[in-house]
C-alpha positions as CSV (number, residue, x, y, z in Angstrom):
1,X,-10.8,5.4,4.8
2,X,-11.6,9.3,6.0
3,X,-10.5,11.6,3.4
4,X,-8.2,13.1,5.9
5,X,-6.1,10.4,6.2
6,X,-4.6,9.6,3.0
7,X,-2.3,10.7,0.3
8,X,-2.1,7.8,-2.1
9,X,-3.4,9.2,-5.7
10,X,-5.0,12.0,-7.6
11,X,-6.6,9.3,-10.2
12,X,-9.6,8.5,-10.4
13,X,-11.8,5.0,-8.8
14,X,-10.8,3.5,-12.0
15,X,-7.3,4.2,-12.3
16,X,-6.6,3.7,-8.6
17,X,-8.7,0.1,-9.2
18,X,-6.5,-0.8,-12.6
19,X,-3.4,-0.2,-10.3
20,X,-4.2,-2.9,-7.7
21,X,-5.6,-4.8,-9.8
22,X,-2.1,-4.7,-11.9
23,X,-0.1,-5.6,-8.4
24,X,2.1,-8.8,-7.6
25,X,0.5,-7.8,-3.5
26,X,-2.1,-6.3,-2.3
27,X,-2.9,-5.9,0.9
28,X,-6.8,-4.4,2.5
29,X,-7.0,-4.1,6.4
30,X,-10.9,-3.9,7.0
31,X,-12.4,-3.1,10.2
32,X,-16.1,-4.4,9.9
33,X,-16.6,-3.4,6.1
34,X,-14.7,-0.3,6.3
35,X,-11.0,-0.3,4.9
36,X,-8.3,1.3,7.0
37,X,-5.2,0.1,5.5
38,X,-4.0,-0.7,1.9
39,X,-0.7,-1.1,0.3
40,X,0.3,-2.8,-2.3
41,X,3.7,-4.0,-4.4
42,X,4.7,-4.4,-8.0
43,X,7.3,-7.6,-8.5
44,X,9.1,-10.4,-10.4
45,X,8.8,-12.5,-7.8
46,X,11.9,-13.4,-8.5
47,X,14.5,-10.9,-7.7
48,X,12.4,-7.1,-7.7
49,X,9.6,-5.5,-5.9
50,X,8.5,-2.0,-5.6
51,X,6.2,-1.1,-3.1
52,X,4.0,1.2,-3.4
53,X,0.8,3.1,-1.2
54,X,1.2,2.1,2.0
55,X,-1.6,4.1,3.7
56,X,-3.6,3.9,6.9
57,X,-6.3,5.6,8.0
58,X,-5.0,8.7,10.5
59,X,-8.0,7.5,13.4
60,X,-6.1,4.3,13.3
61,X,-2.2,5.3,13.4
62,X,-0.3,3.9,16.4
63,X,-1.7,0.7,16.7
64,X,1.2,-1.0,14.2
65,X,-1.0,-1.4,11.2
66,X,1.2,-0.1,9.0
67,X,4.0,-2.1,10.6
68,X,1.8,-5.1,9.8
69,X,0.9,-4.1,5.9
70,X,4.6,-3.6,5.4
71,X,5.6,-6.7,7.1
72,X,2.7,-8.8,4.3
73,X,3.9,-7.2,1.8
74,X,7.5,-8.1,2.3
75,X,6.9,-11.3,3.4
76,X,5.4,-11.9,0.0
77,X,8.1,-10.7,-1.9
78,X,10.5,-11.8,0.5
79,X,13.3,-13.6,-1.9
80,X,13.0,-10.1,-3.6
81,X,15.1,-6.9,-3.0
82,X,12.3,-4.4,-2.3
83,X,12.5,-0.7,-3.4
84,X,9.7,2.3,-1.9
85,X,8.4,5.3,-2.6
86,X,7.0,7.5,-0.3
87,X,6.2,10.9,1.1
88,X,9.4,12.6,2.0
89,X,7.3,13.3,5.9
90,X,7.3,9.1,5.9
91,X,11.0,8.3,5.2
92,X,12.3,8.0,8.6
93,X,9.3,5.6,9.6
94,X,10.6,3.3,6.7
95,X,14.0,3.6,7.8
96,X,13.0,2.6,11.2
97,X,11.2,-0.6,9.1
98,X,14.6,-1.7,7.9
99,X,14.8,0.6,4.7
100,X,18.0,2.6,3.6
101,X,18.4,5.4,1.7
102,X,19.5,4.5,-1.9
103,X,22.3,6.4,-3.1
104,X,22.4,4.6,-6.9
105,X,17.9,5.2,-7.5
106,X,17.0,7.4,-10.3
107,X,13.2,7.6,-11.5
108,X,11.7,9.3,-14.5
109,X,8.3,11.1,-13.7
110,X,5.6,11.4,-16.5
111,X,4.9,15.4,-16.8
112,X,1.3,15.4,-15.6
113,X,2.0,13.4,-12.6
114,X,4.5,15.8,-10.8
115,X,2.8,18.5,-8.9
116,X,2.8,19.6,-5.0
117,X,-1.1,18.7,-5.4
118,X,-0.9,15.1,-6.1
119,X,1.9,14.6,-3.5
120,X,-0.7,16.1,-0.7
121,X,-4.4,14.9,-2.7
122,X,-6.4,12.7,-0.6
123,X,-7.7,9.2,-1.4
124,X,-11.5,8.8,-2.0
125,X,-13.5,6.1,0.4
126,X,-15.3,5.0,-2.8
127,X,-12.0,3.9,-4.3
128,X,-11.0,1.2,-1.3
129,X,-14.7,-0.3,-1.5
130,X,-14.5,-0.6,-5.2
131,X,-11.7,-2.5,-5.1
132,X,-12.4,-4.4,-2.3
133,X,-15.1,-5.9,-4.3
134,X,-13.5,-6.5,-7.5
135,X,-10.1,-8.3,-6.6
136,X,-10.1,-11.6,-4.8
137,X,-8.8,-11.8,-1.5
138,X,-7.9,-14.1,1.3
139,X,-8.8,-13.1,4.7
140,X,-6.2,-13.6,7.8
141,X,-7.1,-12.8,11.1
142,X,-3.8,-11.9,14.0
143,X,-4.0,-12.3,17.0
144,X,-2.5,-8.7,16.6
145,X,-5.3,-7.2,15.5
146,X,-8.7,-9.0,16.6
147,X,-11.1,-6.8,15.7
148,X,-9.8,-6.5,11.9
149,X,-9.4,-8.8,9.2
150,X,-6.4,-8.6,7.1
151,X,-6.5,-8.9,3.1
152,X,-3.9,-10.0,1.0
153,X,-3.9,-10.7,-2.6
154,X,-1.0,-12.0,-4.9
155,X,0.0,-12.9,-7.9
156,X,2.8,-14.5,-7.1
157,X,4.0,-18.0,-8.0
158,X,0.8,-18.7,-10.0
């Protein structure tokens, strides 16, 4: 994942590996060993899920990967209501992916995480590779997408 193409996280390799690692979901598109995709989802697996980083790398936007990871991740989670967060530039794509706008949501932010700079920080490559080695996957291939393999981890209903 280019630098350029991502917004997830201002932690560090670390943090960003405790978070997937802490996920019902995850899911890694790979094209030869190089991740392009990611998102993830925190869940019950019962009746909540919150999904959460849905990224893809910017030289590989158009081509309905994100589409895809959403589509995983839901399907997962599916007997779930599902909640996002995202960039406020993203929330039309999402509502064109089935979300509405929730009039009833109300978060509390920890103080050092809200900042203009760690809505618009990039992602590190390092991060992706670090935790495509340490989390198990299984690999799907789609007829979709060919050329890439499709990760996706869960924790669910184990």
């Amino acid at each position: 994942m280019r630098r350029s193409g991502f917004g997830l996280t201002d932690f560090t390799p670390a943090q960003t590996e405790k978070a997937f690692e802490n996920s019902a979901v995850n899911v890694f598109v790979l094209d030869g060993n190089n991740i392009i995709g990611c998102g993830r989802a925190l869940s019950d697996g019962v009746s909540q899920a919150a999904v959460y980083n849905i990224a893809v790398d910017e030289a590989y936007h158009h081509q309905g990967l994100g589409k895809k990871v959403t589509a995983l991740i839901l399907e997962e989670t599916a007997d779930c209501n599902a909640v996002l967060y995202t960039h406020p530039d993203t929330v039309s794509w999402y509502e064109e992916q089935g979300f509405r706008r929730m009039k009833t949501g109300l978060a509390l932010y920890h103080p050092d995480r809200i900042s203009e700079w760690a809505l618009s920080n990039r992602l590190n490559p390092r991060i992706c590779r670090r935790i495509g080695r340490v989390l198990g996957f299984c690999a799907i291939k789609t007829d979709s997408f060919p050329a890439m393999d499709i990760l996706v981890s869960t924790a669910l209903g184990q």
